[in-house]
C-alpha positions as CSV (number, residue, x, y, z in Angstrom):
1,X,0.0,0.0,0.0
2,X,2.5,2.2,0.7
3,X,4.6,2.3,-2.2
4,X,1.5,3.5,-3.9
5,X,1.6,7.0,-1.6
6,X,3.3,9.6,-2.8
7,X,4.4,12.8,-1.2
8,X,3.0,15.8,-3.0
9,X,2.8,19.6,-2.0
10,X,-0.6,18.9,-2.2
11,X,-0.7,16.0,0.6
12,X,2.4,18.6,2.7
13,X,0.1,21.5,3.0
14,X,-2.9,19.7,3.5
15,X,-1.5,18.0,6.5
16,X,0.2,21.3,7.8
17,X,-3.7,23.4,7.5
18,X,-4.9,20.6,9.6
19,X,-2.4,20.5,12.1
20,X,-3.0,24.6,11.9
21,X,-6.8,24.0,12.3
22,X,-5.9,21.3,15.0
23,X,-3.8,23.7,16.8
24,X,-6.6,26.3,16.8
25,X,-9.2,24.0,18.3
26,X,-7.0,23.3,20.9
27,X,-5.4,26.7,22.1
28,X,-8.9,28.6,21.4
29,X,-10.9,27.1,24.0
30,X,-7.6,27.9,26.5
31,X,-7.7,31.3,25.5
32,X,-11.6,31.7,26.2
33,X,-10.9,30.1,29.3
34,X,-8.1,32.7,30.3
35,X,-9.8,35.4,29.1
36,X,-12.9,34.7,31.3
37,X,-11.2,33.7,34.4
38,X,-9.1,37.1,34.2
39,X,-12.0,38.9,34.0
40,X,-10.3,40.5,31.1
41,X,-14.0,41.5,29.5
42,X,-13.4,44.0,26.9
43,X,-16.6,44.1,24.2
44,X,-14.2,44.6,21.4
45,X,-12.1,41.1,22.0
46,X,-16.0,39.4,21.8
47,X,-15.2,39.9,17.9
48,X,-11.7,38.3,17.9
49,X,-13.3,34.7,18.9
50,X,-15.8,34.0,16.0
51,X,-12.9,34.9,13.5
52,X,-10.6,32.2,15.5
53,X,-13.1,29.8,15.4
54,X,-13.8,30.6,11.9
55,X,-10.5,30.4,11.1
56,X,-10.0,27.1,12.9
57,X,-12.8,25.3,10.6
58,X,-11.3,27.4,7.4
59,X,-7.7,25.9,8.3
60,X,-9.6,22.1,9.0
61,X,-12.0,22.2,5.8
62,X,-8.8,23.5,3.7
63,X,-6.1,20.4,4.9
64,X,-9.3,17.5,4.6
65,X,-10.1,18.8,0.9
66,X,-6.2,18.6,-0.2
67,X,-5.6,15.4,1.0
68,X,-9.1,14.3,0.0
69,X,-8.3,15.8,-3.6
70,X,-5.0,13.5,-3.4
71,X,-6.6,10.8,-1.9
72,X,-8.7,11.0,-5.4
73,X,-5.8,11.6,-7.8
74,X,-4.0,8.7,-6.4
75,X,-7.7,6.7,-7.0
76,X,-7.2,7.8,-10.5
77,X,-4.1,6.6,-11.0
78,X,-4.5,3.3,-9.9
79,X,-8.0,2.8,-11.7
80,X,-5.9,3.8,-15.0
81,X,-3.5,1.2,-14.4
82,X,-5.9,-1.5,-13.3
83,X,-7.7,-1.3,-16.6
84,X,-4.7,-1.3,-18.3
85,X,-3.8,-4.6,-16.8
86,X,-7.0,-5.7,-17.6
87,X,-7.0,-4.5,-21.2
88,X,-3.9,-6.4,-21.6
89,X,-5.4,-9.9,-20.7
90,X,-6.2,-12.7,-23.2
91,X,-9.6,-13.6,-24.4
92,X,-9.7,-16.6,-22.1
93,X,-9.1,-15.0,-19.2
94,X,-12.6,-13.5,-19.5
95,X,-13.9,-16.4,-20.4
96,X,-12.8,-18.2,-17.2
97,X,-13.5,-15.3,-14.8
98,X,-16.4,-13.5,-14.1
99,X,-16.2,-10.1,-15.4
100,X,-18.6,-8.3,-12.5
101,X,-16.8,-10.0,-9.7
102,X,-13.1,-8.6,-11.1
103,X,-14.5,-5.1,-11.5
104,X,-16.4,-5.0,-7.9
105,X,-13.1,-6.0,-6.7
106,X,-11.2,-3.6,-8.6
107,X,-13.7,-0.8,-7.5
108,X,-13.5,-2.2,-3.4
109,X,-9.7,-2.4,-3.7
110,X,-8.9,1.3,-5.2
111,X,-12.2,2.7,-2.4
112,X,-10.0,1.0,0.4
113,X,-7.0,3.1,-0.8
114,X,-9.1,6.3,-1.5
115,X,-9.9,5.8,2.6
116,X,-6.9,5.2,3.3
117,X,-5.2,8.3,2.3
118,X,-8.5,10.6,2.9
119,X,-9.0,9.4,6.0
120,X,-6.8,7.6,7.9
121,X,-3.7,9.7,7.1
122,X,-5.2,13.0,8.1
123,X,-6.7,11.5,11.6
124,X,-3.4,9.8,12.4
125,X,-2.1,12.9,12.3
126,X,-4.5,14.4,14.0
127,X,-4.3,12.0,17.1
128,X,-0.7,12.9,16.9
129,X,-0.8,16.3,16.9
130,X,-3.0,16.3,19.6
131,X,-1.3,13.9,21.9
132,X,1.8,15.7,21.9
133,X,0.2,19.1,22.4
134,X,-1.8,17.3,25.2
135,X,0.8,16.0,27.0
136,X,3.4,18.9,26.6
137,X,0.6,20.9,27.6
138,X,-0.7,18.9,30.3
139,X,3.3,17.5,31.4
140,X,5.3,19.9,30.7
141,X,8.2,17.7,31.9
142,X,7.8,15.8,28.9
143,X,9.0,18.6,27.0
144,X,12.5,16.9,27.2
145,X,11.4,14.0,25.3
């Protein structure tokens, strides 16, 4: 599966806008907390906090629809060579398989991979991201590490 992925700018920035979006998400909330235990109330802050949490989705909805839209170029290429493969088979092979059961698998093989890269990818990041933060954050001690 892996020698399949590719690094692209693409893929780069779309992982660093969702560990910008992640970063926002986590650090907002802190800063609403501060700001309300401080007692630091000032009216014209109030506007600062729907931007940052505008922002934060912006940043999140940016990074999922780059690697999403290399998650689908890489579905692209491997459907193009697939059915070259399969334009390159005899006759017979057809005749001995059954046509709908090589395509479905075909078609489940290259969704798996589209997931794969979508999905997975960007939330193992994610649960990286945030476990560092969180524990930096939390343990500062493990700063060292």
């Amino acid at each position: 599966m892996l020698k399949f992925m590719r690094i692209s700018k693409r893929m780069i920035l779309g992982v660093v806008c969702s560990i910008a979006g992640s970063t926002l998400s986590f650090f907002v909330p802190l800063l609403i907390k501060d700001f309300i235990d401080n007692k630091k109330f000032d009216l014209s802050l109030l506007y600062v906090f729907p931007f940052l949490f505008a922002a934060q989705f912006i940043l999140c909805a940016i990074g999922g629809l780059l690697i999403s839209t290399e998650a689908d170029l890489h579905v692209a290429e491997l459907r193009i060579q697939a059915m070259d493969i399969i334009f390159e088979k005899d006759m017979l092979f057809f005749d001995n398989e059954n046509s709908g059961e090589i395509a479905s698998g075909i078609v489940y093989d290259i969704s798996l991979v589209r997931n794969f890269v979508a999905a997975v990818i960007s939330f193992f990041f994610f649960l990286v991201f945030h476990f560092r933060v969180l524990s930096i954050y939390c343990f500062p001690s493990l700063l060292l590490l």
